[in-house]
C-alpha positions as CSV (number, residue, x, y, z in Angstrom):
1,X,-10.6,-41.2,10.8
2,X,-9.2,-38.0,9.1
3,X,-5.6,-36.9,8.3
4,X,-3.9,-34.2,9.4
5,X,-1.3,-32.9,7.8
6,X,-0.4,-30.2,10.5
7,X,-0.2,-30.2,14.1
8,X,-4.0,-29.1,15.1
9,X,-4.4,-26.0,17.5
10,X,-7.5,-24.5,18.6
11,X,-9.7,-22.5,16.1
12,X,-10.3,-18.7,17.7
13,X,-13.7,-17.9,18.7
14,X,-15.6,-15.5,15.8
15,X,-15.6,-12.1,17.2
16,X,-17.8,-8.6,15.5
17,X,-18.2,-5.4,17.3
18,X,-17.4,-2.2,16.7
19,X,-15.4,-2.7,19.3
20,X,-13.0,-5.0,17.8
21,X,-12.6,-3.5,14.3
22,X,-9.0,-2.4,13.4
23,X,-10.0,1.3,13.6
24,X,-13.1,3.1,14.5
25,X,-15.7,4.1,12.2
26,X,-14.7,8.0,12.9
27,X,-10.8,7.4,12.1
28,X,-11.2,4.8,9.2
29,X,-9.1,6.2,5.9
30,X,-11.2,4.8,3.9
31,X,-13.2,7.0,2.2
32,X,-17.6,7.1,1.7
33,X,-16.9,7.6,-1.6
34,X,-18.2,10.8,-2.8
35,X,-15.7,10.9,-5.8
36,X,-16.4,13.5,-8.8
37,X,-15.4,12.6,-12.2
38,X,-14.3,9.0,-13.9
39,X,-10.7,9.3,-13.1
40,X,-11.2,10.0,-9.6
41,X,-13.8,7.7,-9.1
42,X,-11.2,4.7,-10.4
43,X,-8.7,6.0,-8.5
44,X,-10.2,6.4,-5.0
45,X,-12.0,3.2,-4.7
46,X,-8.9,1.0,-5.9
47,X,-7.2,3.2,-2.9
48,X,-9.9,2.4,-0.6
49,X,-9.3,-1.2,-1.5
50,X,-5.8,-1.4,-1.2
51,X,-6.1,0.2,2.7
52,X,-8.3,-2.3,3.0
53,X,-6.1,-5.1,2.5
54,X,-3.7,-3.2,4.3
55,X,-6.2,-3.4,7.7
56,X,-6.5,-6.8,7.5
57,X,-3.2,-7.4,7.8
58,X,-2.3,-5.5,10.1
59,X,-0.2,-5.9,13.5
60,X,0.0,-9.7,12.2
61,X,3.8,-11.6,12.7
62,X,5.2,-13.2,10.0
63,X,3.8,-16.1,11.4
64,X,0.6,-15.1,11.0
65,X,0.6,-13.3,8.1
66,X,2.5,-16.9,6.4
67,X,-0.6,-19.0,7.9
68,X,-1.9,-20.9,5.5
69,X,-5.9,-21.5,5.2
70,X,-6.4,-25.1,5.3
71,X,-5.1,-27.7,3.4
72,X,-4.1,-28.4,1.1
73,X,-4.0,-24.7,0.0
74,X,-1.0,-22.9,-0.2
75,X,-3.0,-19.6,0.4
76,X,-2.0,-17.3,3.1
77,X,-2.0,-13.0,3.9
78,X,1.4,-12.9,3.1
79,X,1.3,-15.2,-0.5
80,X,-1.9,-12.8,-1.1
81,X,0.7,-9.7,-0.5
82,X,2.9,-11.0,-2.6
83,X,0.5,-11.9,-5.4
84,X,-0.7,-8.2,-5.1
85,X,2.5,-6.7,-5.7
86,X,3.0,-9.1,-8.6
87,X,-0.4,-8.2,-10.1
88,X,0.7,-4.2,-9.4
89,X,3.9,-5.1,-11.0
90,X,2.4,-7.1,-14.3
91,X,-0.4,-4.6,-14.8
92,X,1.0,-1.1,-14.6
93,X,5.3,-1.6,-15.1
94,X,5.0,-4.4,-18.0
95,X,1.5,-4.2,-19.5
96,X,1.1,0.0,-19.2
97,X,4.6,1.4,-18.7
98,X,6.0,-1.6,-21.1
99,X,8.7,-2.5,-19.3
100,X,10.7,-5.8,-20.1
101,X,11.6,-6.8,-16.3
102,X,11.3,-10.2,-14.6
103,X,8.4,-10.7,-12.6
104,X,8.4,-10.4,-8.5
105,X,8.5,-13.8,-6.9
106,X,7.4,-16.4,-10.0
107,X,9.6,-18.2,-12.4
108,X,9.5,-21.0,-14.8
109,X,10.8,-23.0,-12.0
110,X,7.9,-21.8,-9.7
111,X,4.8,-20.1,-11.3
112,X,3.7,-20.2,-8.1
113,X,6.1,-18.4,-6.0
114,X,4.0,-15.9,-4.8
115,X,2.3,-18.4,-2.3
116,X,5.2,-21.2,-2.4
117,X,7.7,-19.0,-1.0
118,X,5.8,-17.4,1.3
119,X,7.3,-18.5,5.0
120,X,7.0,-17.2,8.3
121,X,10.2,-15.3,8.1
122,X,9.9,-11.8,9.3
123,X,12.4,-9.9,6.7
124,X,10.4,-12.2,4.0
125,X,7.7,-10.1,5.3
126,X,9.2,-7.0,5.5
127,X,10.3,-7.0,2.1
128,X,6.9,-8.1,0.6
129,X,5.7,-5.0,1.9
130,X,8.3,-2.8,0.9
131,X,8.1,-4.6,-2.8
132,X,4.1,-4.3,-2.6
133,X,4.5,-0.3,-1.6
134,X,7.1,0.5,-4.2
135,X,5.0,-1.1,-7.1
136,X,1.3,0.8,-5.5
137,X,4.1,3.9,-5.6
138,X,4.8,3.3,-9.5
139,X,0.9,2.6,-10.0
140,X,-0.1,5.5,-8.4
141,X,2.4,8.3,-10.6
142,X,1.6,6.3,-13.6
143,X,-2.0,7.0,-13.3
144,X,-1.1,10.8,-12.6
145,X,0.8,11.4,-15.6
146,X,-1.4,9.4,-17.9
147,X,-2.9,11.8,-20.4
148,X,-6.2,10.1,-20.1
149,X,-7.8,7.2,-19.5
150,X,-7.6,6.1,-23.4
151,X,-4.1,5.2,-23.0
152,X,-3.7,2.0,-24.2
153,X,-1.1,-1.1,-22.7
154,X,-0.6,-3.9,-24.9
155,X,-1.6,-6.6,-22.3
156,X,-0.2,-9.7,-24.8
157,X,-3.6,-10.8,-26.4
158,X,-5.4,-7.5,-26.7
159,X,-4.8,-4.0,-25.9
160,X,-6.2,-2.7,-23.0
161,X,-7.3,0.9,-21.7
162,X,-5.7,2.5,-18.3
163,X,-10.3,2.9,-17.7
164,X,-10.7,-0.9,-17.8
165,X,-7.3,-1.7,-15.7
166,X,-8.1,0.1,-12.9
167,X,-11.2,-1.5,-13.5
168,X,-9.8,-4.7,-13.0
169,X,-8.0,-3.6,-10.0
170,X,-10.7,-2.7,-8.3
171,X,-12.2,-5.9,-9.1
172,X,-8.9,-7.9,-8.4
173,X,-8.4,-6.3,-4.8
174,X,-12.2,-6.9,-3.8
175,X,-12.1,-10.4,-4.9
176,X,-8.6,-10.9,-3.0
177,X,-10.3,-9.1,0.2
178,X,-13.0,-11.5,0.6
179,X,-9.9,-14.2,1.3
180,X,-8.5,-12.1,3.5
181,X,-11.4,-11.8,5.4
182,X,-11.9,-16.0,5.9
183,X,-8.0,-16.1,6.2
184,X,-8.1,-13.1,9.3
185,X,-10.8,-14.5,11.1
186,X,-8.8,-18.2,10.9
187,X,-6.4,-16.2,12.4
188,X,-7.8,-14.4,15.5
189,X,-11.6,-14.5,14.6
190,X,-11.6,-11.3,13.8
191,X,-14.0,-10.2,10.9
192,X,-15.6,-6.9,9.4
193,X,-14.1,-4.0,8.0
């Protein structure tokens, strides 16, 4: 006999078509790539991953978007958000621009708060978003008026270059796209793009 922890509702069916992705093919902002030079290179494929994250997301309720994957994971869309806009936040106000300001959603108390509190509450949502915007916003007009991409944050233990951060967020966005992918199609089956 197994334990379940929450109430258990039927799993969607898995669903692919072209017919079913969030946009088609023709209209998807996303760009092919196509970038000339290193900065723009970085910079347009850590875009094209952050609208992807964006797409699979989208038109979800806070319900949804709090819906954990199974448990006893505390991972859901809307923790992954909030993690985002943390990451944004660490990387590019306190690490790059060296600002001394708290962090979005963790304490001592919780050094998990980006998933803990993340509950099915529509202006919880709202502001994750608005939080996860702003600090993409700061990211973005940092990276514009960086001289080059030599300049150096002190990330604690070692220096690091702006080249190898947006590095990283390219990586960091890719690797938290895959779980969006499982944690959409647990969703409403949808997969792809």
């Amino acid at each position: 006999m197994t334990d379940v922890t929450e109430p258990e509702r039927a799993l969607p069916a898995r669903t692919f078509g072209w017919w079913d992705m969030w946009v088609a093919p023709d209209d998807d902002p996303r760009s092919d790539g196509g970038y000339v030079g290193e900065l723009a290179t970085l910079v347009g494929y850590l875009g094209d991953q952050r609208l992807t994250f964006e797409m699979k997301c989208a038109d979800l309720d806070a319900e949804d978007m709090a819906r954990r994957s199974v448990p006893p994971s505390d991972l859901s869309l809307l923790g992954l958000l909030r993690h985002l806009a943390g990451v944004e936040q660490a990387w590019f106000r306190r690490v790059m621009a060296g600002q001394d300001i708290p962090r979005h959603y963790r304490t001592e108390d919780d050094p998990n708060g980006e998933f803990t509190g993340a509950v099915p509450d529509p202006d919880v949502v709202a502001e994750a978003w608005a939080t996860w915007r702003s600090e993409v916003a700061f990211a973005e007009r940092f990276v514009a008026g960086a001289p080059s991409l030599d300049v150096i944050g002190n990330g604690g233990d070692e220096p690091i270059a702006l080249r190898e951060l947006l590095v990283h967020m390219i990586e960091e966005y890719a690797r938290h796209n895959g779980h969006a992918d499982f944690l959409r199609e647990r969703i409403d089956g949808r997969v792809g793009q």
